[in-house]
C-alpha positions as CSV (number, residue, x, y, z in Angstrom):
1,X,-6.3,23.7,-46.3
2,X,-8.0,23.1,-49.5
3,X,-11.2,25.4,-49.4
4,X,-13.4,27.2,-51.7
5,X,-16.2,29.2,-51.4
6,X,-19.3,29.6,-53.9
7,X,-21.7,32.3,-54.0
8,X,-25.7,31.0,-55.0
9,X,-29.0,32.4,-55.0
10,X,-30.6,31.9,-52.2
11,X,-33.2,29.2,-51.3
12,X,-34.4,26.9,-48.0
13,X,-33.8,23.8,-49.2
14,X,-31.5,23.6,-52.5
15,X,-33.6,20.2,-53.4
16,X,-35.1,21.4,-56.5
17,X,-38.7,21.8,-57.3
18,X,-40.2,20.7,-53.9
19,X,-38.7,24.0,-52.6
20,X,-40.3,27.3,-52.0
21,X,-38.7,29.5,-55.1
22,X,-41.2,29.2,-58.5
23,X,-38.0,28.4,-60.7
24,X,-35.4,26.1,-60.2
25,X,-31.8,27.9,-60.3
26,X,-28.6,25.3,-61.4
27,X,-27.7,25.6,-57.9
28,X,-31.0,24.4,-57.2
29,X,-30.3,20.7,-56.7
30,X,-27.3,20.9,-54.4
31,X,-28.5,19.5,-51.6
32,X,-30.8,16.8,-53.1
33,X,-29.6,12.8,-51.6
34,X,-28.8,11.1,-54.6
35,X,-27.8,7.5,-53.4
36,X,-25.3,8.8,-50.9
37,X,-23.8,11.9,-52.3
38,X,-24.4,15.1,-53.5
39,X,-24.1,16.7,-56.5
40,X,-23.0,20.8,-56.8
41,X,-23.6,23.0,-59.3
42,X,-24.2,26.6,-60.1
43,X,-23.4,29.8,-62.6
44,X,-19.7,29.6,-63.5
45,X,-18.8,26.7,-62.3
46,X,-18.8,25.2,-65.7
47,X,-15.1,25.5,-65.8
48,X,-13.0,25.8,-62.7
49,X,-9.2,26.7,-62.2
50,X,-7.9,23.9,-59.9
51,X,-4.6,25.3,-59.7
52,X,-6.2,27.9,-57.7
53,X,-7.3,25.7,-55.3
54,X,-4.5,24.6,-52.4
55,X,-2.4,21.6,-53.8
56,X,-4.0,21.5,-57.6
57,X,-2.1,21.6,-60.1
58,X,-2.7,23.3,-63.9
59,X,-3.1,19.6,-65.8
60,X,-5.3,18.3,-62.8
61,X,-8.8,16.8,-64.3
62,X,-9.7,17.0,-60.8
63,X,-9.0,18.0,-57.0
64,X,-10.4,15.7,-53.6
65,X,-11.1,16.1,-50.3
66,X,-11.7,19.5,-50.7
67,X,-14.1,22.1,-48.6
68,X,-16.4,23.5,-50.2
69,X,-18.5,26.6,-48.5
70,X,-22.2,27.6,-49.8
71,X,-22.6,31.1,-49.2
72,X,-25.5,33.5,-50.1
73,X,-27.6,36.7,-50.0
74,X,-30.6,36.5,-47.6
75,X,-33.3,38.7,-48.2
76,X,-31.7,41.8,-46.8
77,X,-28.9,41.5,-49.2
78,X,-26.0,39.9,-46.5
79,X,-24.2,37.4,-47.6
80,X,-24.3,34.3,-45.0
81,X,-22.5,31.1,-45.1
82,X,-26.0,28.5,-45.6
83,X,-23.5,25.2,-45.8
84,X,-20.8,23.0,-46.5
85,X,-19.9,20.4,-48.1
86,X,-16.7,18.3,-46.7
87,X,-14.3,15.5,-48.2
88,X,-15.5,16.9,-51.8
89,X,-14.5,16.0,-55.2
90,X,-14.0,19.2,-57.4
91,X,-13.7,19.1,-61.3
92,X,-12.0,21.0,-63.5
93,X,-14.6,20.6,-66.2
94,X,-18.5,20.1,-64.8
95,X,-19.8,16.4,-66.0
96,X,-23.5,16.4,-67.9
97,X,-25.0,13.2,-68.3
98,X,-28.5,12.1,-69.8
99,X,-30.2,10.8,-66.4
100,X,-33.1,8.4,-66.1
101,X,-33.8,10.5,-63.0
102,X,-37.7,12.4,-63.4
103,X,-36.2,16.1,-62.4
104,X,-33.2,16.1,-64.0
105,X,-33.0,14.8,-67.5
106,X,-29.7,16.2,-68.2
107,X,-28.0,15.7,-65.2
108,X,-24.9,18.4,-64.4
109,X,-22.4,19.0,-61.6
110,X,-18.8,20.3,-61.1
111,X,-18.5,18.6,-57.6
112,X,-19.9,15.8,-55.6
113,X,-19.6,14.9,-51.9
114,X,-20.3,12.3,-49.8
115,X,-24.0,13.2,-47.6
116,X,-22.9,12.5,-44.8
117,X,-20.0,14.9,-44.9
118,X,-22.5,17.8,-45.8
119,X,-24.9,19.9,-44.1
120,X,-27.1,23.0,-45.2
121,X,-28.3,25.4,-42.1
122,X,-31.8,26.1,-41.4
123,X,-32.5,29.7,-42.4
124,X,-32.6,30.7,-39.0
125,X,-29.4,29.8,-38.2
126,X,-27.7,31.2,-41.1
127,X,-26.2,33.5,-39.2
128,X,-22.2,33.4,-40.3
129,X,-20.9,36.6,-41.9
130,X,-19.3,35.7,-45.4
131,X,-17.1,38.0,-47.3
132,X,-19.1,40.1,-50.3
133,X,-18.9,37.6,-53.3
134,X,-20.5,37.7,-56.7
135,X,-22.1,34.7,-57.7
136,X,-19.8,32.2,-58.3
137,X,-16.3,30.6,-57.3
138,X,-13.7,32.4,-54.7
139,X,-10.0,30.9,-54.0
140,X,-10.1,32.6,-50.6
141,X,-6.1,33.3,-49.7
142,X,-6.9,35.4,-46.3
143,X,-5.9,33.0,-43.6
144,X,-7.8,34.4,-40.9
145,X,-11.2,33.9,-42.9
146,X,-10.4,30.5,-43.6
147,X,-9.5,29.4,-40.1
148,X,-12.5,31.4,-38.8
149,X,-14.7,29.8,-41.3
150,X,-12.9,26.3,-40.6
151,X,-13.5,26.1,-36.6
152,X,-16.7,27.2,-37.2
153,X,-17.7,24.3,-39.5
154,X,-15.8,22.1,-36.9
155,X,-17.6,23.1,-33.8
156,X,-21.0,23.5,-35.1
157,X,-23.5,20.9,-33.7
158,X,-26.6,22.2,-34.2
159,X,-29.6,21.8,-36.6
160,X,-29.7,20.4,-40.2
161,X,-32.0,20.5,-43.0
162,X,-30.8,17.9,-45.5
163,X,-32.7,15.1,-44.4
164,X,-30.6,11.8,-43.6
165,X,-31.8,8.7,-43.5
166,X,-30.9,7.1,-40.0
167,X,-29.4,3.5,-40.4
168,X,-31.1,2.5,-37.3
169,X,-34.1,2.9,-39.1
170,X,-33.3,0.7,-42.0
171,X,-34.0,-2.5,-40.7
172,X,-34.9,-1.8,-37.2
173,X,-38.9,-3.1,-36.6
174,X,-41.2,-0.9,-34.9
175,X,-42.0,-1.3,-31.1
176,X,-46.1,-0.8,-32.2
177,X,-47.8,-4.0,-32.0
178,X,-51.1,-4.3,-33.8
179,X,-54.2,-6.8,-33.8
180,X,-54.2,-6.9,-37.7
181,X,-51.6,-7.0,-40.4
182,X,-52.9,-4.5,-42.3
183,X,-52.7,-1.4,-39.3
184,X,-48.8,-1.6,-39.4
185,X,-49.6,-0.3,-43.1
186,X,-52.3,3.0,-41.9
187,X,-49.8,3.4,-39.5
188,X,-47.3,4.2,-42.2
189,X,-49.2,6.3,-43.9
190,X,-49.7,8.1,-41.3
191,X,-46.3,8.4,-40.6
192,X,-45.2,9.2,-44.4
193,X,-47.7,11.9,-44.3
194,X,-45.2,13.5,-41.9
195,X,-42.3,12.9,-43.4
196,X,-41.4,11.0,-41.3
197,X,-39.8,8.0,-43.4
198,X,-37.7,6.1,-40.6
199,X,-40.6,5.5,-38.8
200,X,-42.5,4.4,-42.1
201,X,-39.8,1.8,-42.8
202,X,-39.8,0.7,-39.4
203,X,-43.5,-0.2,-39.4
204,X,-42.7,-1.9,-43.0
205,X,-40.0,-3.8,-41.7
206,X,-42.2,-4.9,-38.7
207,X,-44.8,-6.2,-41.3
208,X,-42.8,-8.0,-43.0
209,X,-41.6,-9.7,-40.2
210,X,-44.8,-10.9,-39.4
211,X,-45.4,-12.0,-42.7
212,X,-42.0,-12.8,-44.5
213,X,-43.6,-14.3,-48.1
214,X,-45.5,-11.8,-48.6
215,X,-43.9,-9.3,-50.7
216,X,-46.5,-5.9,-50.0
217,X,-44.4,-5.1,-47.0
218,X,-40.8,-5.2,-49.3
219,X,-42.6,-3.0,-52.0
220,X,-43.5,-0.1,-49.8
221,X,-40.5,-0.1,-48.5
222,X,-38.7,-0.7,-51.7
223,X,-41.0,2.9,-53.0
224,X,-39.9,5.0,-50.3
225,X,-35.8,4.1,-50.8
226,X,-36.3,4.9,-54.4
227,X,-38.3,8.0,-53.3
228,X,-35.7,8.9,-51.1
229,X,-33.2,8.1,-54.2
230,X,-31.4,5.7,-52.1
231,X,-30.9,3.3,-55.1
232,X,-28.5,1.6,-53.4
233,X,-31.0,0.3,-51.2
234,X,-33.7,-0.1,-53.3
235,X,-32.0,-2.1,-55.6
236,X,-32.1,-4.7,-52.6
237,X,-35.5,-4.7,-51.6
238,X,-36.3,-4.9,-54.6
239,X,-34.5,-8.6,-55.6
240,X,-36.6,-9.7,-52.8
241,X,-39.9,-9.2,-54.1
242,X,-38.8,-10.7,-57.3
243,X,-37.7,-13.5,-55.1
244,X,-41.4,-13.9,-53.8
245,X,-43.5,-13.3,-56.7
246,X,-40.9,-13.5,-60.4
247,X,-43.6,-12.0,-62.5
248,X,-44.3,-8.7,-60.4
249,X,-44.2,-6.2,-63.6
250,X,-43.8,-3.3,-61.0
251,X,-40.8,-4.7,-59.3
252,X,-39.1,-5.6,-62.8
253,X,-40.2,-1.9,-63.7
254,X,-38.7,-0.5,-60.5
255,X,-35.7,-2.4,-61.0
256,X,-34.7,-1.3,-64.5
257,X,-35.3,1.7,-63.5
258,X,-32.5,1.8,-60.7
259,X,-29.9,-0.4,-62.8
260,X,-30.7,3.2,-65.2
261,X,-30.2,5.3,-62.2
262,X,-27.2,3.8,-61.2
263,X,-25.5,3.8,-64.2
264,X,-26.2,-0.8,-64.8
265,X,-27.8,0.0,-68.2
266,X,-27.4,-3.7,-69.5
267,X,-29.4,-4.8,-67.0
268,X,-31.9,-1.8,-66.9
269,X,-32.4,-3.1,-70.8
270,X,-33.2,-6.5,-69.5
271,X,-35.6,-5.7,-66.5
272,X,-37.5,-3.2,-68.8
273,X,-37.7,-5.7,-71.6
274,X,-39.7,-7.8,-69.4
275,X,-42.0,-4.7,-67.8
276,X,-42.5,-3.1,-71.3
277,X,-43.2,-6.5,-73.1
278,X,-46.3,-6.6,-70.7
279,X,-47.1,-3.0,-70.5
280,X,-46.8,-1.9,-74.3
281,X,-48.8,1.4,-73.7
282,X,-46.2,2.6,-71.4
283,X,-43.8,5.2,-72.9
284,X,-42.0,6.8,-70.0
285,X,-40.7,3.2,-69.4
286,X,-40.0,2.8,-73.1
287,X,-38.2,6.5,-73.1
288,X,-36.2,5.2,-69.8
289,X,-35.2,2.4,-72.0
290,X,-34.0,4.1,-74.8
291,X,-31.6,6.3,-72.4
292,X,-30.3,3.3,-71.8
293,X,-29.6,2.3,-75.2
294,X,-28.2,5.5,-75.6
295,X,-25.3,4.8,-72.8
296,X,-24.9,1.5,-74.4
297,X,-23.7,3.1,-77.6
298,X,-27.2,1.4,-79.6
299,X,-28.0,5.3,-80.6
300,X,-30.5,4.4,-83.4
301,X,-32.9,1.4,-80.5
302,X,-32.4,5.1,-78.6
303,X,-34.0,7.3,-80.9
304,X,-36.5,4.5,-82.1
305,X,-37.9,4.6,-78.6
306,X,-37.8,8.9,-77.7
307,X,-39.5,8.9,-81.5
308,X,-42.0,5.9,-80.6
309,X,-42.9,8.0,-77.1
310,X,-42.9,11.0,-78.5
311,X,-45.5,10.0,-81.4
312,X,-48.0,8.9,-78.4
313,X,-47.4,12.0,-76.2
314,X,-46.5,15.2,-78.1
315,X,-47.5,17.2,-75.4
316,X,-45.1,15.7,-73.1
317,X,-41.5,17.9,-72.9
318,X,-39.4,15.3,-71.9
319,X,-40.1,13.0,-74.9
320,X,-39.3,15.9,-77.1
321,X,-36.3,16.9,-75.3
322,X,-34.8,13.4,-75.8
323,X,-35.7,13.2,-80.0
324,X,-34.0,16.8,-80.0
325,X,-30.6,15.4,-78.1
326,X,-30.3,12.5,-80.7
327,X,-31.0,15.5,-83.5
C-alpha cells in the first residue's frame, strides 16, 4: 500500500487565516477547497524521497494515488491522526507558483488531492493513536500500523470538517416561495450568515428562475462559488451575466480574475483589459494583471504594473512583495 504519514502543528481547521491560531503555519492551508482539490504542505516537505514511498522509484518526479495521513500533537502533547487525504499526488520537489489568489501570493505545495477523497476530523473525534513523529515525513514499514491505520480510514463514517459543497445544491431551487422577488435575496443572507451556502445558492437559483434576464440572481451566486474558490463553477455563472448585460465591469473583473486563478492568463489579460480600461484607479486589478503577464513570459508589462500599484499604495505588502519578486 502506498502510505505516508506527516507530522503538522496542530490547528481546527487547516484553512488558513479564518482559523483559530494567530499565525498561519505552511501546513496551514491544507485543507482549504481550491476548485476541487487540495493542496499539502508543511516543514520538510520541500524535498521528498519517493523511492521511499511503496512503488517509487529514485528518478520519479512524482508518485499517485498515494495515502497520505495528517497526524499531530493536541494540546496535551499526543500525537492523533486529524485526517487523510486519499488518491493523492506526491512530488518529489514541492511546486511554488505566483497566485492571483488573495491569501496566498506565492502559492506552495508538495501534494494535491482530489476533495472529495479527503477528510479532516473534528477535534473531538481525533481520537486515533499515531506513532511519536517529529514534524515532518515518515515512510511507515510496520505493517500492522499501516493496516490498522488503513481499516480505520475505511470504516470511518462519521463527522467532517472540510466543508463540501453538495451538488444537489448547485442548481437545485429552493422549496420557499415568496410574495416578492426581492425576499428570496434576505433569505440568503440570512442563510450565508450561517454558513450555510447550499441553501444560499438554492434561494439564488430559485430567483433566478423567476426572473431569468435578470442577471442579480447569477452574480450572487457567481460571488459565493468564487468565495468558495470553486472557479470552476464560477467561471460559468459568470459567462451568463455577461450574456445578459456585456458591459457589467464587475463580471469582466470577476472573470479575469478566475481565467488568473485557473491558470487561462491570455484570457485573464483580456477580461481585465476591459475592467481596468473603465476602472483606471484600481490597482489590485492592475497587480492581478501583471501576474498574468508574468506567466505569459511579458516580464517587463509585469513589473510596469507591481511598480504602477505600488507607487499608488506603498503601504500595501502585496504590491511590494510582487516589485521585489521581479527584483
Amino acid at each position: 500500500m502506498k502510505i505516508v504519514f506527516i507530522n503538522v502543528p496542530w490547528m481546527k481547521y487547516y484553512t488558513g487565516e479564518g482559523d483559530e491560531e494567530k499565525l498561519v503555519p505552511t501546513c496551514g492551508y491544507n485543507f482549504q477547497h481550491v476548485n476541487g482539490y487540495y493542496y499539502g504542505y508543511g516543514e520538510g516537505l520541500d524535498q521528498i524521497a519517493l523511492e521511499q514511498i511503496d512503488g517509487g522509484l529514485a528518478n520519479d518526479t512524482q508518485v499517485e494515488d498515494v495515502t497520505v495521513v495528517w497526524t499531530s500533537k493536541n494540546r496535551e502533547g499526543e500525537n492523533k491522526v486529524i485526517g487523510w487525504y486519499k488518491k493523492a499526488t506526491i512530488y518529489r520537489e514541492a511546486k511554488t507558483y505566483l497566485s492571483m489568489d488573495g491569501e496566498r501570493l506565492f502559492f506552495k505545495y508538495s501534494i494535491v488531492a482530489p476533495a472529495a477523497e479527503a477528510l479532516l476530523l473534528p477535534v473531538e473525534l481525533r481520537l486515533l493513536d499515531a506513532k511519536e513523529m517529529s514534524e515532518g515525513i515518515s515512510f511507515e514499514k510496520d505493517e500492522k500500523i499501516i493496516a490498522d491505520v488503513a481499516m480505520y480510514i475505511h470504516n470511518y463514517a462519521g463527522d467532517k470538517m472540510n466543508y463540501l459543497f453538495a451538488k444537489k445544491d448547485l442548481e437545485g431551487a429552493s422549496i420557499l416561495n415568496f410574495p416578492e422577488y426581492e425576499m428570496y435575496f434576505a433569505k440568503a443572507d440570512e442563510f450565508l450568515a450561517k454558513d450555510l451556502y447550499g441553501k444560499a445558492v438554492r434561494c439564488f437559483n430559485k430567483a433566478i428562475a423567476l426572473e431569468p434576464e435578470l442577471a442579480i440572481g447569477y452574480e450572487c451566486k457567481g460571488s459565493i462559488f468564487l468565495s468558495l474558490k470553486m472557479y470552476d463553477e464560477a467561471l460559468e455563472v459568470y459567462k451568463k451575466v455577461l450574456e445578459i448585460e456585456p458591459d457589467n465591469e464587475n463580471a469582466h473583473y470577476c472573470l479575469g480574475l478566475i481565467y488568473g486563478l485557473i491558470g487561462d492568463y491570455k484570457n485573464c489579460v483580456e477580461e481585465m483589459n476591459f475592467y481596468i480600461n473603465r476602472r483606471k484607479d484600481d490597482m489590485n486589478a492592475l497587480a492581478e494583471r501583471g501576474i498574468a503577464y508574468y506567466h505569459l513570459g511579458e516580464k517587463e508589462l509585469a513589473s510596469k504594473a507591481f511598480k504602477k500599484a505600488y507607487a499608488a499604495e506603498p503601504e500595501n505588502l502585496i504590491f511590494k512583495q510582487l516589485v521585489d519578486c521581479l527584483g
